[in-house]
C-alpha positions in Angstrom: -9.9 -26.7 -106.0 -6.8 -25.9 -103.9 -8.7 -23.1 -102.0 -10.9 -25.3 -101.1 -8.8 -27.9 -100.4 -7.3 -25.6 -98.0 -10.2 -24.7 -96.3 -10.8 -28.3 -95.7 -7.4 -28.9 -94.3 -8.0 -25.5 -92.1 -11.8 -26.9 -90.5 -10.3 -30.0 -89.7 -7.5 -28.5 -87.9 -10.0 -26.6 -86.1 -12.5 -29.2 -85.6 -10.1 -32.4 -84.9 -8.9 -31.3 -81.4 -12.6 -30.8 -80.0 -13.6 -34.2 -81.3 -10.6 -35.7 -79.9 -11.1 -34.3 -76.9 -14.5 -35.6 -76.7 -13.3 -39.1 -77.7 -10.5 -39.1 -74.9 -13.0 -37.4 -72.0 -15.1 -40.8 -73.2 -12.6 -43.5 -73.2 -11.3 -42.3 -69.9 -14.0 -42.4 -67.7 -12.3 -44.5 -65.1 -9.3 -41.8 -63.9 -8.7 -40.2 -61.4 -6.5 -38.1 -58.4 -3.0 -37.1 -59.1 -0.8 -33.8 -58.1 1.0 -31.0 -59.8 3.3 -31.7 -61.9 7.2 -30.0 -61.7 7.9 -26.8 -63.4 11.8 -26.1 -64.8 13.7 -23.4 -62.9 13.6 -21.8 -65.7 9.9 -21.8 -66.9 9.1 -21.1 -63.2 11.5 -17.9 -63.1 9.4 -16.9 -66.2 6.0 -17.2 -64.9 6.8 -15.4 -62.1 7.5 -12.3 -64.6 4.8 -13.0 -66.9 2.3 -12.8 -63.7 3.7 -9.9 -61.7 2.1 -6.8 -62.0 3.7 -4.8 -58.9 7.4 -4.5 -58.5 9.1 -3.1 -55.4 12.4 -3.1 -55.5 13.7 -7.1 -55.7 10.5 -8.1 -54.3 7.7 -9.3 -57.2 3.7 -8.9 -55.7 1.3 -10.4 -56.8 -1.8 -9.7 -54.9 -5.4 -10.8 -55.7 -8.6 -10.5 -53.7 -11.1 -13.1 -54.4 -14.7 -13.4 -53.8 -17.2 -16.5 -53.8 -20.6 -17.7 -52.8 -22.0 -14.5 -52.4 -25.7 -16.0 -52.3 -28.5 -17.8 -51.2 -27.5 -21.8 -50.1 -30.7 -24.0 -49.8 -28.9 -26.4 -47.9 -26.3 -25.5 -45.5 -25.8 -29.3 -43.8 -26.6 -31.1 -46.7 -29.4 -32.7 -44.8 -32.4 -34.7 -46.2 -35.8 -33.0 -47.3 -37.9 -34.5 -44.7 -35.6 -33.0 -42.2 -36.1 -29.7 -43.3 -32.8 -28.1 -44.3 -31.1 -25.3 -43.2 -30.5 -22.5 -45.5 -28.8 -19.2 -44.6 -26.9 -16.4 -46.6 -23.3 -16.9 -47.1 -20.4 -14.9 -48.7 -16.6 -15.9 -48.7 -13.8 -12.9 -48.6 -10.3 -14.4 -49.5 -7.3 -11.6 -50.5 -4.0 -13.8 -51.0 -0.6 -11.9 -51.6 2.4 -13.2 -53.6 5.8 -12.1 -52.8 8.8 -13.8 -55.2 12.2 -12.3 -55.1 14.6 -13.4 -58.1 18.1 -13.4 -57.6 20.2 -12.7 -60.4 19.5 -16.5 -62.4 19.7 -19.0 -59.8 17.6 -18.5 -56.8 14.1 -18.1 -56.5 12.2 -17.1 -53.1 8.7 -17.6 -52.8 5.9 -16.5 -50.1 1.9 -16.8 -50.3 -0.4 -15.6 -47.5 -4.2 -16.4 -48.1 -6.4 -15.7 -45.1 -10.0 -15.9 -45.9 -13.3 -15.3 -44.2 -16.1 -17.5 -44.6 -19.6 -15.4 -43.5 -22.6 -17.4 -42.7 -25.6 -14.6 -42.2 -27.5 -16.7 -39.1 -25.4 -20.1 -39.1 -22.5 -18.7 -36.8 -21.2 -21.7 -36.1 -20.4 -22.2 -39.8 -18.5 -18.6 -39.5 -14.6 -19.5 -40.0 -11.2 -17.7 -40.3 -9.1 -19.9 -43.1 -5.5 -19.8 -44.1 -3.2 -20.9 -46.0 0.8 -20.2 -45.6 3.7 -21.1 -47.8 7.2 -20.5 -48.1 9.3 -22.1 -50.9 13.0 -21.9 -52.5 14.6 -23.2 -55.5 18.2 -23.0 -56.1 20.0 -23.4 -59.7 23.5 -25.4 -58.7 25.9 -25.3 -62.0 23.2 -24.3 -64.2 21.7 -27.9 -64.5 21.0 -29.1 -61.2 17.6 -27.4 -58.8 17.4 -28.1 -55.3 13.8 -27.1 -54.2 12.0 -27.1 -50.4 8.1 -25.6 -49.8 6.5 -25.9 -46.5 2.6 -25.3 -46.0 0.3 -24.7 -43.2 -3.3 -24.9 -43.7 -5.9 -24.2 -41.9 -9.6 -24.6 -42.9 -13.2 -25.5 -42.4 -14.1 -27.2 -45.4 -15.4 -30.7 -47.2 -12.5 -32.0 -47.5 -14.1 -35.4 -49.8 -17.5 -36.1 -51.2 -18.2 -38.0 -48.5 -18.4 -35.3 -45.9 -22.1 -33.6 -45.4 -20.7 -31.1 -42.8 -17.9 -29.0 -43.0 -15.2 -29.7 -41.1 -12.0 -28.0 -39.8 -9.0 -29.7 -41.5 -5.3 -28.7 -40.6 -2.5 -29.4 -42.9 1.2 -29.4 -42.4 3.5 -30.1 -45.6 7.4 -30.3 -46.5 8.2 -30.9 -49.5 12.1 -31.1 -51.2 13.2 -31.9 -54.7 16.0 -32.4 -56.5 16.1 -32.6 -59.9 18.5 -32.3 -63.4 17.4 -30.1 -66.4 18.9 -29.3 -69.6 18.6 -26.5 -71.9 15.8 -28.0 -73.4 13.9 -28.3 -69.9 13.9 -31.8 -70.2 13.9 -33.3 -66.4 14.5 -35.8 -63.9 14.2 -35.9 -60.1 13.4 -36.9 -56.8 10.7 -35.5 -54.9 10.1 -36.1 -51.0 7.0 -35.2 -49.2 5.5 -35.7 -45.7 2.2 -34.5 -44.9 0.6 -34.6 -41.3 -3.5 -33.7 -42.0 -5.9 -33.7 -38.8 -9.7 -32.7 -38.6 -11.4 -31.8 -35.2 -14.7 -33.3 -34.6 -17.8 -32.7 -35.9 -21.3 -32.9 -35.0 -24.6 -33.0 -37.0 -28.5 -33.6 -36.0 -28.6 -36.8 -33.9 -25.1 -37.9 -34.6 -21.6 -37.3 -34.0 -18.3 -38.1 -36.5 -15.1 -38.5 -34.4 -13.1 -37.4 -37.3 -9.9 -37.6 -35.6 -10.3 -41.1 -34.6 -10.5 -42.1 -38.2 -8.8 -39.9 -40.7 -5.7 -37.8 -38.8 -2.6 -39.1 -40.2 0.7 -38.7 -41.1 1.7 -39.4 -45.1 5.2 -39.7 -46.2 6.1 -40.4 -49.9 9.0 -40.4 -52.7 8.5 -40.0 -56.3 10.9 -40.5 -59.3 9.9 -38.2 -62.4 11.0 -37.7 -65.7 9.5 -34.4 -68.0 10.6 -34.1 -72.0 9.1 -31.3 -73.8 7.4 -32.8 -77.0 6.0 -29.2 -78.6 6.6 -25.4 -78.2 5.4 -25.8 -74.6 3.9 -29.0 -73.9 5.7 -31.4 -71.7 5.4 -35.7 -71.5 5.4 -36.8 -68.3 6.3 -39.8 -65.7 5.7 -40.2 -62.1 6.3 -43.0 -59.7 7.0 -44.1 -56.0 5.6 -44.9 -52.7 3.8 -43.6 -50.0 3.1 -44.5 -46.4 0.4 -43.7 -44.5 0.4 -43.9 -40.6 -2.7 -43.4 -38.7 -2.2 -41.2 -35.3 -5.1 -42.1 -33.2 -4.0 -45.2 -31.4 -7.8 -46.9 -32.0 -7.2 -46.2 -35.7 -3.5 -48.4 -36.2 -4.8 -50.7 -37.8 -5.8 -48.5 -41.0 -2.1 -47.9 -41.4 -1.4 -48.9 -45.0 1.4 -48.2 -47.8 0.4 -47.4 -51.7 2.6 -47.4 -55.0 1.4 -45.6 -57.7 2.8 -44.8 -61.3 1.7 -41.8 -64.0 1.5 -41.0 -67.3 0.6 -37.8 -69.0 1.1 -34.5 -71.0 1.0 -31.3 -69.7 -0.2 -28.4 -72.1 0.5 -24.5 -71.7 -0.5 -22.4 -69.5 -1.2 -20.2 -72.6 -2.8 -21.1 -75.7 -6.0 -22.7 -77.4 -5.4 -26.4 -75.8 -4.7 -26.0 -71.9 -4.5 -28.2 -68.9 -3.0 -31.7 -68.0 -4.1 -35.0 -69.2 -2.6 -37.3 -66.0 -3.0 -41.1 -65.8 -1.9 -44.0 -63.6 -2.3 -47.0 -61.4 -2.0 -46.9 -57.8 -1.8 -49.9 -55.7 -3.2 -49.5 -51.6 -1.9 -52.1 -49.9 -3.4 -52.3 -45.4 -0.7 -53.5 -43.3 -3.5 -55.4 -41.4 -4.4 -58.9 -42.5 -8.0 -59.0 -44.0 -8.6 -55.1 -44.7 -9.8 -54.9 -48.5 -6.6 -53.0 -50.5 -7.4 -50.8 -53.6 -5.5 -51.8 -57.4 -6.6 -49.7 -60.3 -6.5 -47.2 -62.4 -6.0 -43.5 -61.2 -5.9 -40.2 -62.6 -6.6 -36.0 -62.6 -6.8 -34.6 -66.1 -8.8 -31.5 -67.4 -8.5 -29.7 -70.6 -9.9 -26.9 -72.3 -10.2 -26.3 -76.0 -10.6 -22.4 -77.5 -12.1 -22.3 -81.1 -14.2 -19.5 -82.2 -16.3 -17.8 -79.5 -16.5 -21.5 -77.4 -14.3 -23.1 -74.6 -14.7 -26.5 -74.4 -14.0 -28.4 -70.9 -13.6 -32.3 -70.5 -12.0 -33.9 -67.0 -12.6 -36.3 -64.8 -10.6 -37.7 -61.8 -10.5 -41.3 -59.7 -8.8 -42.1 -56.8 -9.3 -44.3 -53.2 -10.1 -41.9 -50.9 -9.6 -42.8 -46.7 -13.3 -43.0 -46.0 -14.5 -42.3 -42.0 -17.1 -45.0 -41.7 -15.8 -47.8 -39.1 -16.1 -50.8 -41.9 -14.4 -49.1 -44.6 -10.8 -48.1 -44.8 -11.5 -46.3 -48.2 -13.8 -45.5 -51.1 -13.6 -45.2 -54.6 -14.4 -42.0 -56.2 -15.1 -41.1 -59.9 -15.9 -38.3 -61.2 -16.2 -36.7 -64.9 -17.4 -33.2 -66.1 -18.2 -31.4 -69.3 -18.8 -27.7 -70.1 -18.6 -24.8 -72.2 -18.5 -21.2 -72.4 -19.8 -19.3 -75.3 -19.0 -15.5 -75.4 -22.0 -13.6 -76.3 -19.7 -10.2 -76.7 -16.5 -8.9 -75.3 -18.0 -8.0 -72.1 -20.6 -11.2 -71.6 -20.0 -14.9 -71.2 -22.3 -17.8 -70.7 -21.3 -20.8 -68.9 -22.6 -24.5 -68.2 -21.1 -27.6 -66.6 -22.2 -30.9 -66.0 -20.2 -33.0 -63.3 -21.1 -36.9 -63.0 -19.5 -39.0 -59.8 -19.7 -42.0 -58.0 -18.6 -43.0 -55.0 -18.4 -46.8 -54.3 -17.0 -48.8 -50.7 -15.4 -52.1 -50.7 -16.9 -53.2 -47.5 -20.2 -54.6 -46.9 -22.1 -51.9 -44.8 -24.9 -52.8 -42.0 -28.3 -50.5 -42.6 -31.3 -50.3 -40.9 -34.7 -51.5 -42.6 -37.6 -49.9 -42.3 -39.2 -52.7 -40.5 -36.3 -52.9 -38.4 -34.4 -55.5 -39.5 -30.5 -55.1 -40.7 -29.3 -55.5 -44.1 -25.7 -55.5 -45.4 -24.7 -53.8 -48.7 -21.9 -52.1 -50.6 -22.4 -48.7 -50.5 -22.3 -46.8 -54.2 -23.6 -43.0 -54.7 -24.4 -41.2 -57.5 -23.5 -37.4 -58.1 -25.2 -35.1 -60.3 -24.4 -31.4 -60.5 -26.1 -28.8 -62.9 -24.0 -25.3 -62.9 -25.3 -22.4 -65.1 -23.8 -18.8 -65.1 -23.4 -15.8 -66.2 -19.7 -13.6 -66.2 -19.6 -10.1 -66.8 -16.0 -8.7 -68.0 -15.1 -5.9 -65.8 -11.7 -5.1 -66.7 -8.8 -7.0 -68.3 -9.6 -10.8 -67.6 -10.9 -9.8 -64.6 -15.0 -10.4 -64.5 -18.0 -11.1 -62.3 -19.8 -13.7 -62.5 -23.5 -14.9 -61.1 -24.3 -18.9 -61.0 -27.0 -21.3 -60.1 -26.3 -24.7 -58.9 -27.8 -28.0 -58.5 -26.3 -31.0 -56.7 -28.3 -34.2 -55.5 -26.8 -37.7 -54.3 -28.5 -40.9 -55.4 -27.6 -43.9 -52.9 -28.5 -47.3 -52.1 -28.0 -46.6 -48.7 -31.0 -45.1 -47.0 -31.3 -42.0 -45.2 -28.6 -41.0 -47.3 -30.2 -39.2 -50.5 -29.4 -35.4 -50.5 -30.4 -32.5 -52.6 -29.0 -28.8 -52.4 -29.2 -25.7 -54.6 -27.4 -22.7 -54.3 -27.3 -19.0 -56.2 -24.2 -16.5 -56.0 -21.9 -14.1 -57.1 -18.2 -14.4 -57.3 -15.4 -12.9 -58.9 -12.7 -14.6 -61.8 -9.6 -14.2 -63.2 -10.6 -16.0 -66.2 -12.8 -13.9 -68.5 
């Protein structure tokens, strides 16, 4: 009776985080958007070791060459059937290097360079040199206090929300400082600063232009508190607040200018281990500085977890946030999003994966659109995302593997015109076998 008793107890170990997980990813539909969360000076000197696989000298590498979308995409422009998309051959070359240098145990020096190529086989205009640039320091003052500052330059043609069909080129400027006190226990509180200045150029599909820059380039400047308190072996509780204000640069778009607060709650898991990734939630409050603009209050969030038992890995996230929208009637849109998956490993060398990824996009603002007959109707705008993925990931060496994937993605809309449908097939290469 005990051994089975024991066996009991041991399933329901086992089985009690997956159903949990399921429960939560359930419960939670209505999350959303939130950042990284803090590492200690001390946990981040130690992933720095644990990662680095090239030492020279006092300098750390870590170098990685990544490769995506090597395939066939249906639907380059995300256009409607009836307008008979354009598809082309596409393949995406990124190599990124990592340099750290640790000094003694109180100063950390970081550099990462990621340029990447972005082929289109006939769509050259879609061809695109990317980077990505950041420098970053932390300093350990009296063996309690870190003083950190990162800067980043980006530089990329991308969709940078759900609500873009086109790629876009999006440039990204970002300081960020920090200041925070830790004990032995990594238990820690701080201040975080950050201002962001993001501008897009101009983009121009079949029949239409969007003046991007009119609408979205804008400068965002924020301060958070937070507080971290390790509750297991590595597993940290978490809370994040402050305020954020956003300042419009086109001098048509002023009166979009707008100030949020916003508060989290969460639990960050390992890095390593059978339950991984960051359970985040909040409420954010978007508040126009122009009289009768329609402000956002809810809740917020960006959590995904993974679960190992057995020969599965189990996925559940989901994420909600207001997002600055670029139609001319709506300063944002509300996006939700939640996903499920798994990965079964056939063998050592052979893994099959599926996800399923649900979203909806809603607008505030009542939205003119043209009837059929010609007359004008005004609705709130609300889309429906549905995307299939299904793949296969070969181990090649280490956890290093290549993978193949099909992918299905159609938007459902109420607002005509605006239904879209797009399926791609590829190749790329993971870090995660």
């Amino acid at each position: 009776m005990k051994k089975v008793d024991q066996k009991r107890k041991k399933l329901f170990v086992e089985i009690f985080p997956v159903i949990a997980l399921m429960i939560w990813s359930l419960l939670l539909i209505p999350s959303t958007v939130s950042a990284q969360t803090y590492l200690s000076f001390r946990s981040g000197m130690e992933q720095i070791v644990r990662q680095t696989w090239i030492k020279f000298g006092p300098f750390r590498l870590l170098p990685r060459f990544r490769l995506r979308d090597v395939g066939y995409d249906g639907n380059v422009y995300y256009q409607r059937e009836e307008d008979e998309p354009v598809s082309d051959y596409t393949a995406t070359l990124s190599p990124e290097i990592g340099v750290n240098v640790l000094f003694r145990n109180y100063l950390i020096l970081k550099l990462r360079e990621n340029p990447e190529y972005v082929y289109y086989l006939a769509e050259k205009r879609e061809r695109r040199w990317n980077n990505v640039f950041s420098p970053e320091f932390k300093l350990l003052l009296f063996h309690r206090f870190t003083l950190g500052w990162s800067y980043t330059n980006s530089r990329r043609r991308r969709r940078a929300t759900s609500e873009f069909d086109v790629r876009a080129n999006e440039y990204r400027k970002e300081y960020k400082g920090s200041f925070f006190y830790e004990t032995a226990r990594e238990t820690s509180l701080g201040l975080m600063i950050q201002q962001a200045e993001i501008t897009y150029e101009d983009i121009t599909t079949p029949g239409e232009e969007i003046y991007l820059s009119r609408r979205l380039n804008r400068r965002e400047t924020s301060a958070h508190g937070e507080f971290y308190y390790r509750v297991f072996s590595a597993s940290f509780f978490f809370l994040k607040g402050g305020y954020t204000d956003y300042k419009f640069l086109h001098e048509e778009a002023r009166d979009r200018d707008a100030y949020s607060y916003q508060g989290y709650i969460g639990l960050r898991f390992p890095a390593l281990g059978k339950v991984r990734g960051l359970v985040s939630l909040g409420y954010k409050r978007l508040v126009p500085r122009r009289e009768g603009v329609k402000g956002f209050a809810g809740l917020v969030g960006n959590s995904e977890v993974q679960y190992r038992l057995w020969r599965f890995v189990l996925r559940t996230g989901f994420l909600r946030d207001s997002i600055f929208s670029y139609w001319t009637n709506n300063l944002y849109f509300i996006e939700t999003s939640l996903w499920e998956g798994a990965s079964f490993y056939l063998s050592r060398r052979l893994r099959l994966d599926y996800r399923f990824r649900y979203g909806e996009g809603r607008y505030p603002e009542p939205m003119p659109m043209t009837l059929p007959e010609g007359g004008v109707e005004y609705i709130k705008r609300r889309d429906i995302y549905r995307t299939h993925t299904v793949g296969l990931v070969f181990r090649v060496y280490g956890t290093t593997g290549v993978g193949v994937q099909a992918v299905l993605w159609e938007r459902k809309t109420n607002y005509r015109w605006e239904n879209r449908r797009r399926f791609f097939v590829g190749a790329y290469v993971t870090y995660e076998f």
